[in-house]
C-alpha positions in Angstrom: 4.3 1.5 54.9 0.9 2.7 53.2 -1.4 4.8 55.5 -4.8 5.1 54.1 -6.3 8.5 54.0 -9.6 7.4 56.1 -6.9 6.3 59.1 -6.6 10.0 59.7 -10.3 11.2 60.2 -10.5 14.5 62.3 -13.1 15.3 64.7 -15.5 12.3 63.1 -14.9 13.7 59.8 -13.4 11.5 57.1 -11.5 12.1 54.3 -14.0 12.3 51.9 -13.7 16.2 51.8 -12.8 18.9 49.6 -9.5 17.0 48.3 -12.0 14.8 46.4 -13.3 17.8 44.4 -9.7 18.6 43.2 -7.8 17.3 40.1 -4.3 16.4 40.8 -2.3 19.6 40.9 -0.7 20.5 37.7 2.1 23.3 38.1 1.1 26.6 36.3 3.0 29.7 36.3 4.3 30.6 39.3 3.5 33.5 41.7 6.4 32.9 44.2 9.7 31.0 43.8 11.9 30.3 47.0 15.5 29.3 45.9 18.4 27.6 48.5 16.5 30.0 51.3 18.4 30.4 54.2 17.2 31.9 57.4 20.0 32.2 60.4 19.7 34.2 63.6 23.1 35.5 65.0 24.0 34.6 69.2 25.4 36.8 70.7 27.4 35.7 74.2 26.7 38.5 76.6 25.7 41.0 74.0 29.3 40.4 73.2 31.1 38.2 70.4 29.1 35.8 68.2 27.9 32.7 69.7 27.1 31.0 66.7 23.5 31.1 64.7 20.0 29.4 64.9 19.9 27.8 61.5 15.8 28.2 61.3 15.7 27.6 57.3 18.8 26.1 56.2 18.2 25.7 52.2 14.5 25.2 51.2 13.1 25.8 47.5 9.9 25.1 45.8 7.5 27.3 44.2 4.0 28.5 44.6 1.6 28.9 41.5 -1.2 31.2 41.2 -4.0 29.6 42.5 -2.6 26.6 44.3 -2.6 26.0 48.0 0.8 24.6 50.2 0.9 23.3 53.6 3.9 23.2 55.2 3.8 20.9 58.0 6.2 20.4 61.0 6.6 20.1 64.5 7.3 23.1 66.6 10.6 24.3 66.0 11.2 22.8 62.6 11.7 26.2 61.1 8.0 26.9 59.5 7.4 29.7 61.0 10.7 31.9 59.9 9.8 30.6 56.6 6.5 32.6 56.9 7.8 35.3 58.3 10.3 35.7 55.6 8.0 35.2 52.8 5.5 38.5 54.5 8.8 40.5 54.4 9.4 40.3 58.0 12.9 38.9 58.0 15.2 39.3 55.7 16.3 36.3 53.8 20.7 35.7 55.0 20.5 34.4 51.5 18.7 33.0 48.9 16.4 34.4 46.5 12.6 35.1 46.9 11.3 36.0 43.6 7.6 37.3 43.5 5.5 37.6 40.5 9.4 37.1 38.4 10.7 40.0 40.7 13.6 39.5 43.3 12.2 40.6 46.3 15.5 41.6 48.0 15.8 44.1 45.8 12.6 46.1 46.1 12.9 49.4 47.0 10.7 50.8 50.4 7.9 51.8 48.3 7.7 48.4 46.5 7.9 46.6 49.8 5.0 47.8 50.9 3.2 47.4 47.7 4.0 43.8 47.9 3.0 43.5 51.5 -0.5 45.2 50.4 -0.6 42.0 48.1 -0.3 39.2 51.4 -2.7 38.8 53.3 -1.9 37.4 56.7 -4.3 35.1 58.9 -3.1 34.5 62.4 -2.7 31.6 64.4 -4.9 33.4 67.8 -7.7 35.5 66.7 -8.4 37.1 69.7 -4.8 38.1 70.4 -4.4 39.3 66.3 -7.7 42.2 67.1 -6.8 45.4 69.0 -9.4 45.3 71.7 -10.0 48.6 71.6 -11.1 48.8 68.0 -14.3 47.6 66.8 -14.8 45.4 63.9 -15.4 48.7 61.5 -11.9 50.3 62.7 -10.3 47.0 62.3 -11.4 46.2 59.1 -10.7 50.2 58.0 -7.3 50.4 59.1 -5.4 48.5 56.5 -7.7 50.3 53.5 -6.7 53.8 55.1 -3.0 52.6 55.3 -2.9 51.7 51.7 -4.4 54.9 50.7 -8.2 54.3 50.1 -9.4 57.8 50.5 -12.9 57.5 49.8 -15.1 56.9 52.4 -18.1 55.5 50.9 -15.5 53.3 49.1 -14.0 52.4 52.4 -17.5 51.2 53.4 -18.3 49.2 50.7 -15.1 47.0 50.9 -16.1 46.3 54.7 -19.1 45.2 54.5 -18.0 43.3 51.4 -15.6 41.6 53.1 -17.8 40.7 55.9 -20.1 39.3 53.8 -17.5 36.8 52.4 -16.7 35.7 55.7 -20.4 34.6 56.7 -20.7 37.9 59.3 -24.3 38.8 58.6 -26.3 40.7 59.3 -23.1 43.0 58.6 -25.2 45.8 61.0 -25.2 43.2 64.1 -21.1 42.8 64.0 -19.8 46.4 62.7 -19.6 48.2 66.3 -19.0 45.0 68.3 -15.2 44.6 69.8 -13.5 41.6 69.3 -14.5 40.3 73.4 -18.1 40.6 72.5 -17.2 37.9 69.8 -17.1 33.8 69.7 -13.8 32.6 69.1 -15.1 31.5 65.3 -16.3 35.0 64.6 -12.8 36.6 65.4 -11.6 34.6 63.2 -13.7 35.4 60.8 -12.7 38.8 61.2 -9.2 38.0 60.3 -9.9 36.4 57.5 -12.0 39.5 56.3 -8.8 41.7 56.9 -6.7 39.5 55.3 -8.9 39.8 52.3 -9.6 43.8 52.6 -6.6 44.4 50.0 -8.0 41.8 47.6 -3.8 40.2 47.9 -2.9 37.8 45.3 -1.3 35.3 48.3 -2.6 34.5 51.5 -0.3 33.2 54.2 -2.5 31.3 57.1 -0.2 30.5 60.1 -2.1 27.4 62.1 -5.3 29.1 61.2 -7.6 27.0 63.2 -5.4 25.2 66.2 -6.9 27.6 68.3 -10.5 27.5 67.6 -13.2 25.1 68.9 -13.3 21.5 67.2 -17.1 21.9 65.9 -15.6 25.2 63.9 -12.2 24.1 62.5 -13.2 22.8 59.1 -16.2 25.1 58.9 -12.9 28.0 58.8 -10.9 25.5 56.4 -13.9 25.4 54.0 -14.5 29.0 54.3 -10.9 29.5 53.0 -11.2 27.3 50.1 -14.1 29.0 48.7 -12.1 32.4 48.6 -9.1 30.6 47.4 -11.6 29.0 44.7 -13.5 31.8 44.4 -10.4 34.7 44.2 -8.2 32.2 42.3 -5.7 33.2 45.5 -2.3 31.4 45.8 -2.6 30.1 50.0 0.8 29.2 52.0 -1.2 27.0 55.0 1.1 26.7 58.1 0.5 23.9 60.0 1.8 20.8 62.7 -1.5 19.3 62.2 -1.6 16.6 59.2 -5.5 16.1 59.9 -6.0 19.6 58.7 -4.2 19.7 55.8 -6.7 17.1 53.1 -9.4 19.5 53.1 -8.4 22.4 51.0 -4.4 21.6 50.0 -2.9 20.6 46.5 0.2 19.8 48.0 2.0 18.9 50.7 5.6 19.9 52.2 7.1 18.3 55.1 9.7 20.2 57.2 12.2 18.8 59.9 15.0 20.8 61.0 15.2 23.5 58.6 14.9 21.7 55.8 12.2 20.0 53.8 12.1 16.2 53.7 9.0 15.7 51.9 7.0 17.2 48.5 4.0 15.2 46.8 0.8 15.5 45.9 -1.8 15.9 48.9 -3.6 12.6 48.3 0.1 10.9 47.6 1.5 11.9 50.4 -1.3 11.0 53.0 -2.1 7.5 51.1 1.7 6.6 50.3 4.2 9.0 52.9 7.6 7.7 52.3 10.1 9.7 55.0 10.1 8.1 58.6 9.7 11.6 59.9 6.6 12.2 58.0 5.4 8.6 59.0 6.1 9.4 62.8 3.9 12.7 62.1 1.0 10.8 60.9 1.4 8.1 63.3 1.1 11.3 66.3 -2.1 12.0 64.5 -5.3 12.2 66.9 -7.6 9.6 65.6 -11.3 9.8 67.0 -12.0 6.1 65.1 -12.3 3.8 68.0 -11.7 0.7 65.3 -7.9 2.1 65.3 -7.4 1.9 68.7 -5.4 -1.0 68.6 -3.5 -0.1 65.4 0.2 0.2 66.7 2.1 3.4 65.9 5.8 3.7 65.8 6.8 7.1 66.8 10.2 8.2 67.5 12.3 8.6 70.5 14.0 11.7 71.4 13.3 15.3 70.6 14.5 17.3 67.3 18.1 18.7 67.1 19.5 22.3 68.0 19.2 24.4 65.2 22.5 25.9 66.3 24.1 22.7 66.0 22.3 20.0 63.9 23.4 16.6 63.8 25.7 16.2 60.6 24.3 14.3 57.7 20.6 13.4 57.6 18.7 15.6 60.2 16.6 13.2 61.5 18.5 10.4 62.1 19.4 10.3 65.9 15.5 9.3 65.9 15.0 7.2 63.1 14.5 3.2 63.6 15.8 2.8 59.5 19.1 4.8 60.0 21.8 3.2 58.2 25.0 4.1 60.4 28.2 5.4 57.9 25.7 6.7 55.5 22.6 8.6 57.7 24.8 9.8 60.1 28.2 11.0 57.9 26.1 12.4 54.5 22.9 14.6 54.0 20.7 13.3 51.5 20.1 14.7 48.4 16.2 14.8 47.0 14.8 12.1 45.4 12.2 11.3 43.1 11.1 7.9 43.6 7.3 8.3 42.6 6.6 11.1 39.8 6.1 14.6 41.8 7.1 12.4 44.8 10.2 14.0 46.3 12.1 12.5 49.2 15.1 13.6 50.9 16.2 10.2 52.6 18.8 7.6 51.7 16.3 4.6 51.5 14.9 6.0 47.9 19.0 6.2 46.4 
C-alpha cells in the first residue's frame, strides 16, 4: 500500500515543505545512543507485594546524530513519553545503556548529571501550564541561567533578550515584564522555546510541541524550530501522535506501538512507502482537510492497544491487525527487518 505524501496535507498545507529542502539523512557521528532500553514501573497491590510492572519501553535502540532531527510517533500509551523522560534524566533506565556524547549516562556522577541536563533543552507539550504564573517572562527566562551558575548580570541580560529575539518576541521591551496570562497561546510557546535555548544545549527534546496551539500557529512553531536546529546545528528528539506534523522539519521517522519500535526510515520513505499495518492505521487516522479524499476508504484497526503489564505474546500488534498470520504473529515477536535500504520493519510480512 503506497500513501502519497500530498494525501496527508495539514491544515491546507501540503507537503511541499521544509522536507523538500533536506538531502536524505546520512548518519554522522552520533550524540546519543539508546541500546535494548528498557523502561518498567513496579505495581504494587495495596502498597504491599509486587503486582507485576508497566512495561513502558520494552527494548528500543537507535541513535541520534548531531544535528539530525527524530520523531517518535505513537498513540497515547505506546510508551513515548517514558522514553523522553528517560532520555532528560528523569527516570532511570531498569536497563539498557544511554550513552551521551560516547559517555554512559548511568554512570555519571550528581555533578555530571546536571551538567548534562544543562545540555537538554526541554519544550513542553502546554505552554501555559510549563510558565509559573507568577513569574514574568524576565524571571522565567533568568531562572535556568542563575541555576547553572551565570553570575553576571549584564551577561544574564544579554542571553535574554538574545533568546527572545530568536524566538520572534520583539520588541524584546513589549514582552520582558508581561506574565505568561497576558500572552497568546503562540507567544507562550515561544517563551518555551526561548528557555529551552537559554543554555545553548546540544539536544533539544520537544514533547507534542504544537498539539496544543491554534491551527493558524502550528507550523509557524515547527518552522521556528527548524531554523534553530539549522541554525545551532542542534540534535532534536520531536514527540509526537500526529504524523501530519512530522514532514516539516524531521530526517527520520520512528514508529512506536507497545513499547517497542515497529518502524525506522527515512522521513520521505516512510510517509510515501510505510510498510507496518500499525503505521498504515496511523496514517490512515490522519485528519485530512482535502475534500477530493473524502471518499478515499481507510482501514483502521479494531480494538484498543494492549496492557503494558501484560502484552499480547509475540507480535504486539496483532490482536488488531487484518494481515496477522495465526501460529506465526501470535506465538513469535518479530525480529527487525530491512526490506528497503534504511527501511527497517519489525513485522513478519518482510521475513
Amino acid at each position: 500500500m503506497n500513501i502519497p505524501v500530498q494525501y496527508f496535507s495539514h491544515e491546507g498545507l501540503t507537503a511541499l515543505s521544509i522536507l523538500d529542502e533536506q538531502d536524505e539523512f546520512k548518519p554522522v557521528e552520533s550524540l546519543l545512543s539508546i541500546r535494548d532500553l528498557h523502561v518498567w514501573y513496579e505495581l504494587r497491590r495495596f502498597g504491599f507485594g509486587r503486582a507485576g510492572h508497566v512495561k513502558a519501553v520494552d527494548g528500543v535502540s537507535f541513535e541520534l546524530a548531531h544535528g539530525e532531527t527524530i520523531a517518535v510517533v505513537g498513540e497515547s500509551g505506546c510508551g513515548k513519553s517514558s522514553l523522553m523522560k528517560t532520555i532528560l534524566g528523569l527516570h532511570p533506565p531498569t536497563s539498557g545503556e544511554l550513552i551521551f556524547e560516547g559517555e554512559k549516562i548511568s554512570i555519571f556522577s550528581d555533578a555530571a548529571l546536571q551538567e548534562y541536563r544543562f545540555g537538554i533543552g526541554y519544550v513542553q507539550q502546554d505552554p501555559y501550564g510549563a510558565l509559573p504564573p507568577f513569574m514574568n517572562v524576565e524571571k522565567i527566562l533568568e531562572e535556568p541561567l542563575v541555576i547553572s551558575g551565570v553570575k553576571d548580570r549584564t551577561e544574564r541580560d544579554r542571553r535574554i533578550r538574545r533568546a527572545m529575539t530568536e524566538v520572534k518576541l520583539h520588541p524584546v521591551e513589549d514582552f520582558l515584564h508581561k506574565f505568561p496570562h497576558m500572552l497568546s497561546g503562540g507567544q507562550q510557546q515561544r517563551v518555551v522555546i526561548a528557555r529551552a535555548m537559554i543554555l545553548d544545549p546540544k539536544m533539544i527534546v520537544a514533547d507534542e510541541p504544537v498539539s496544543m496551539l491554534d491551527a493558524s500557529v502550528r507550523v509557524e512553531i515547527l518552522k521556528l524550530l527548524h531554523t534553530l536546529q539549522e541554525r545551532y546545528h542542534l540534535s532534536v528528539l520531536y514527540i509526537t501522535h500526529d504524523l501530519s506534523t512530522v514532514k516539516y522539519f524531521s530526517a527520520r521517522i520512528f514508529v512506536m506501538y507497545a513499547g517497542l519500535l515497529v518502524e525506522k526510515a527515512e522521513t520521505r520513505k516512510l510517509l510515501e512507502h510505510p510498510l507496518h499495518p500499525y503505521t498504515l492505521a496511523l496514517l490512515a487516522a490522519t485528519s485530512d482537510p482535502d475534500a477530493r479524499n473524502s471518499e478515499v476508504y481507510r482501514e483502521l484497526p479494531s480494538g484498543e492497544p494492549p496492557s503494558l503489564v501484560n502484552p499480547p505474546k509475540g507480535c504486539r500488534f496483532h490482536p488488531r491487525c487484518s494481515r496477522a498470520m495465526s501460529g506465526l504473529c501470535d506465538k513469535e515477536a518479530p525480529p527487525e527487518f530491512e526490506p528497503e535500504p534504511n527501511h527497517f520493519v519489525a513485522c513478519w510480512l518482510y521475513e
